[in-house]
C-alpha positions in Angstrom: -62.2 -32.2 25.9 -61.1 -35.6 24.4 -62.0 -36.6 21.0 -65.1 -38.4 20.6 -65.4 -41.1 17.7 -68.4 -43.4 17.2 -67.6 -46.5 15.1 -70.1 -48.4 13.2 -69.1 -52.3 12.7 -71.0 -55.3 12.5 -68.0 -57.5 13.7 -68.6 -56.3 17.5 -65.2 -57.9 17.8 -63.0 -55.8 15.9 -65.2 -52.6 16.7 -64.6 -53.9 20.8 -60.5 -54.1 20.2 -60.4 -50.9 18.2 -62.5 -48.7 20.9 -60.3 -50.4 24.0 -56.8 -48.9 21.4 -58.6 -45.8 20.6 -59.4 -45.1 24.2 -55.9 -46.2 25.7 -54.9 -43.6 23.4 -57.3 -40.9 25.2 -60.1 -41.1 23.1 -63.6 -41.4 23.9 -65.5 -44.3 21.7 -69.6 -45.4 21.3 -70.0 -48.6 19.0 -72.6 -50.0 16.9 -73.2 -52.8 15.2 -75.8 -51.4 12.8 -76.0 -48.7 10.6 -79.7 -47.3 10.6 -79.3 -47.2 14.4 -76.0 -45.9 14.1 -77.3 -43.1 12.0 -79.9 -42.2 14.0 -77.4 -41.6 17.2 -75.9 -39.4 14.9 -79.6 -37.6 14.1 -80.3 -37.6 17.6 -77.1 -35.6 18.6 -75.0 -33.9 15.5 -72.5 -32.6 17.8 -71.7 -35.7 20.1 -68.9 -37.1 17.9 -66.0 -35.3 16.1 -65.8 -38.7 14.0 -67.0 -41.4 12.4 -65.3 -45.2 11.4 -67.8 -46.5 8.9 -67.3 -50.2 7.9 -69.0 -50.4 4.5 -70.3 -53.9 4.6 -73.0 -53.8 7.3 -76.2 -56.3 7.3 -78.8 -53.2 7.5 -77.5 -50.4 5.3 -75.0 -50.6 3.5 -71.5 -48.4 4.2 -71.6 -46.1 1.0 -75.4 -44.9 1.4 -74.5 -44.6 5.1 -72.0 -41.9 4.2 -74.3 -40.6 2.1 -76.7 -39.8 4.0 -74.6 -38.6 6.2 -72.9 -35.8 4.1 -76.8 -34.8 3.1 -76.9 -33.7 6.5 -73.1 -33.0 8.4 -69.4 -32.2 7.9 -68.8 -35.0 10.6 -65.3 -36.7 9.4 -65.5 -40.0 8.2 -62.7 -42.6 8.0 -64.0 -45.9 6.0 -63.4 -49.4 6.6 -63.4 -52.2 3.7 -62.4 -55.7 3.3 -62.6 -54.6 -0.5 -59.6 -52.7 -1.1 -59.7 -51.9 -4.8 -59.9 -48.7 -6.3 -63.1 -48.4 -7.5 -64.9 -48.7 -3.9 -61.9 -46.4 -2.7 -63.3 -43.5 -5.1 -67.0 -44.5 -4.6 -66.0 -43.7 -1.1 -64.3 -40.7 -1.4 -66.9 -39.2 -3.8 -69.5 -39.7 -1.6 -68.0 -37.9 1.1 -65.7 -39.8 3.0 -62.6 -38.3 4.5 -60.5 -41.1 4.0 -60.4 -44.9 3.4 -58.5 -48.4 5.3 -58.7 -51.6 3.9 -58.9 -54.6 6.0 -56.7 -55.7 7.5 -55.1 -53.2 9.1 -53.5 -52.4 12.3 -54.9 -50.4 15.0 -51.7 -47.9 14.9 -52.3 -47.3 11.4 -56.0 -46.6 12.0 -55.4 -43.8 15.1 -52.5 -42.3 12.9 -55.3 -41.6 9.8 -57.8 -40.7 12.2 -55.7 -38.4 13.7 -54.5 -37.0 9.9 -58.2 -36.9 9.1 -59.1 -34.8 12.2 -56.1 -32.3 11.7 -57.6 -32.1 7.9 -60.7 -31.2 8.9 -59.4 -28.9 12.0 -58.0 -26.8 9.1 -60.9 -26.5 7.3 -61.4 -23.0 5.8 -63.3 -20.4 7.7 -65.8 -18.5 5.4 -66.4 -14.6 7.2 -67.1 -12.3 4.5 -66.9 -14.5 1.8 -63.3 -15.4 2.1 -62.1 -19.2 2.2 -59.1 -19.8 3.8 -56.6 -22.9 3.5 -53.3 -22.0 5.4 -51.5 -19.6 2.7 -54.1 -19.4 0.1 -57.2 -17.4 0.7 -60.1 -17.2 -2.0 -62.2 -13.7 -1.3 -65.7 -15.1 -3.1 -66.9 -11.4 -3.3 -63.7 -9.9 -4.4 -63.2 -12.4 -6.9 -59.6 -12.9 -5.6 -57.3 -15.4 -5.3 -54.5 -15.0 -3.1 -50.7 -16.6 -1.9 -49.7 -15.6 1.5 -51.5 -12.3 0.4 -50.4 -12.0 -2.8 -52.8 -11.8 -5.7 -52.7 -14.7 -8.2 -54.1 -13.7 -11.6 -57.0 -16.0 -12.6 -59.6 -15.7 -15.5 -63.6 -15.9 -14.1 -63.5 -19.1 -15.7 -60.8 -20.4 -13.5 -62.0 -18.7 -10.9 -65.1 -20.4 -10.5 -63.3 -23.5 -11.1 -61.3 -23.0 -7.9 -64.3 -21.5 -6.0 -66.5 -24.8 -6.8 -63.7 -27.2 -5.5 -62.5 -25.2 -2.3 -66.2 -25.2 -1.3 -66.2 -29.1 -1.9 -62.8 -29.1 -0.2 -61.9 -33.0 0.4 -64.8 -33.9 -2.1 -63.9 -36.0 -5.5 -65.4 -33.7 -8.1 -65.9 -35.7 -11.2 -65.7 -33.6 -15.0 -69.7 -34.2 -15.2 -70.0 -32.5 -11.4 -67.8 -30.4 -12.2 -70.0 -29.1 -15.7 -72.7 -29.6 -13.8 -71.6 -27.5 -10.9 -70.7 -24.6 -13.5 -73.6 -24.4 -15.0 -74.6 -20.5 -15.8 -70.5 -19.8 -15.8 -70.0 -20.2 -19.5 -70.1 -23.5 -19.8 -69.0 -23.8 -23.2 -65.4 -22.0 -22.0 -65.0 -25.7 -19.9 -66.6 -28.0 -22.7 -63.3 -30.6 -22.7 -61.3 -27.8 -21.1 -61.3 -28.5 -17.5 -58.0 -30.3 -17.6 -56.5 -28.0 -19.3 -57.8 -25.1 -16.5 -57.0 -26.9 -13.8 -53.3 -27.0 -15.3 -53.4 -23.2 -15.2 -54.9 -22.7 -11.6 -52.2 -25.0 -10.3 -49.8 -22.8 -12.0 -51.3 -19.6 -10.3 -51.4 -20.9 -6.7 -49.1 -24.3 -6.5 -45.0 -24.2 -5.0 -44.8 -27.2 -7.6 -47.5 -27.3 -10.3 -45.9 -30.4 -11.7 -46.3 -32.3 -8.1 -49.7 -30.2 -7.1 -50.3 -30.8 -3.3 -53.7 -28.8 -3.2 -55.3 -29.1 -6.3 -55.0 -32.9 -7.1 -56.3 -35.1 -9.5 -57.7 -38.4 -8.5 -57.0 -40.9 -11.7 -60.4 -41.6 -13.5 -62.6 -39.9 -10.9 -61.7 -36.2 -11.1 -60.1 -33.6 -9.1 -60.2 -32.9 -5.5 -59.4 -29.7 -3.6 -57.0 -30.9 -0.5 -58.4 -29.3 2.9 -54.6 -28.7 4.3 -50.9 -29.5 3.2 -48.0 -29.4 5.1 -47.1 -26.0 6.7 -50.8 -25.0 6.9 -51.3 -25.4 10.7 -48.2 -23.7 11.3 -49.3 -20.9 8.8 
């Protein structure tokens, strides 16, 4: 079954060339020019798209409570589209959800190749049966309490623990410090009061190749941390 992507644009234009590439490339694309109608297509039917382009600026609603509302209600993958490229809509972007982000201008290659990466991301999502997530070689067991390399046990302390627990389930999500506390709260906080960094450092030692160039566990600068869905190797794990 081919890949179905809806895009919502306002320039009808861009959003006409794009779906013609996408679907020369065996996709199958719906547009729209709006978000509250886009949104409620996506209401309507929660499985008829495997993705979402979002263009942030859109005359109705704009782009970042789009994704918003989106992530209150699905998983569906969401690639952004900006012709404000600086970091700070980047991270508001990512922390609301989104799966990845494209400034304008960009090419139509470039566009299919990130949608693709973003689908294969989200592909490899972990599975949860009895409590266990799994991300290629590392598998969490939620009732065990264990953490685990290509089935060997990592040693972690409940604090850390919970720490990886909370950002494997938010897998993709920018977790800031104050989400993070927040997201703790009942697990000893006061073991994380101005700690976090310093347990990430340790987790990343437990379950990283590299914990000095992390590839799972990453930190996004002045935003947080974010728990990477897949690296390379994990489809083929």
């Amino acid at each position: 079954m081919a890949t179905r992507v809806l895009i919502i644009d306002d320039d009808e234009a861009l959003a006409g060339m794009l779906a013609e590439y996408l679907e020369a490339h065996g996709l199958e694309v719906e547009t729209c020019s709006r978000a509250l109608p886009g949104l409620a297509r996506l209401e309507s039917d929660a499985s008829a798209f495997d993705a979402l382009i979002l263009d942030v600026m859109l005359p109705d609603l704009d782009g970042f409570e789009a994704c918003r509302r989106i992530r209150e209600q699905s998983e569906l993958p969401i690639l952004m589209l900006t012709a404000r490229g600086d970091e700070t809509d980047r991270i508001v972007g990512l922390e609301l959800g989104a799966d990845d982000y494209l400034p304008k201008p960009f090419s139509a290659r470039e566009l299919l190749a990130r949608l693709r990466a973003v689908l294969r991301r989200t592909r490899a999502a972990p599975t949860t049966r009895q409590g266990v997530l799994r991300f290629g070689r590392l598998e969490i067991d939620r009732d065990a309490r264990i953490v685990a390399v290509e089935g060997e046990p990592r040693p972690l302390t409940s604090h850390q623990f919970e720490l990886l627990r909370l950002l494997a389930e938010n897998a993709g999500r920018v977790l800031s410090r104050d989400q993070l506390m927040q997201g703790l709260r009942g697990h000893a906080l006061e073991a994380f009061d101005r700690s976090i960094d310093i347990h990430v450092s340790r987790i990343r030692a437990a379950i990283e190749d590299d914990p000095k160039q992390p590839r799972r566990l990453l930190t996004v600068r002045g935003a947080g941390y974010v728990f990477a869905r897949s690296q390379d190797g994990d489809l083929d794990a």
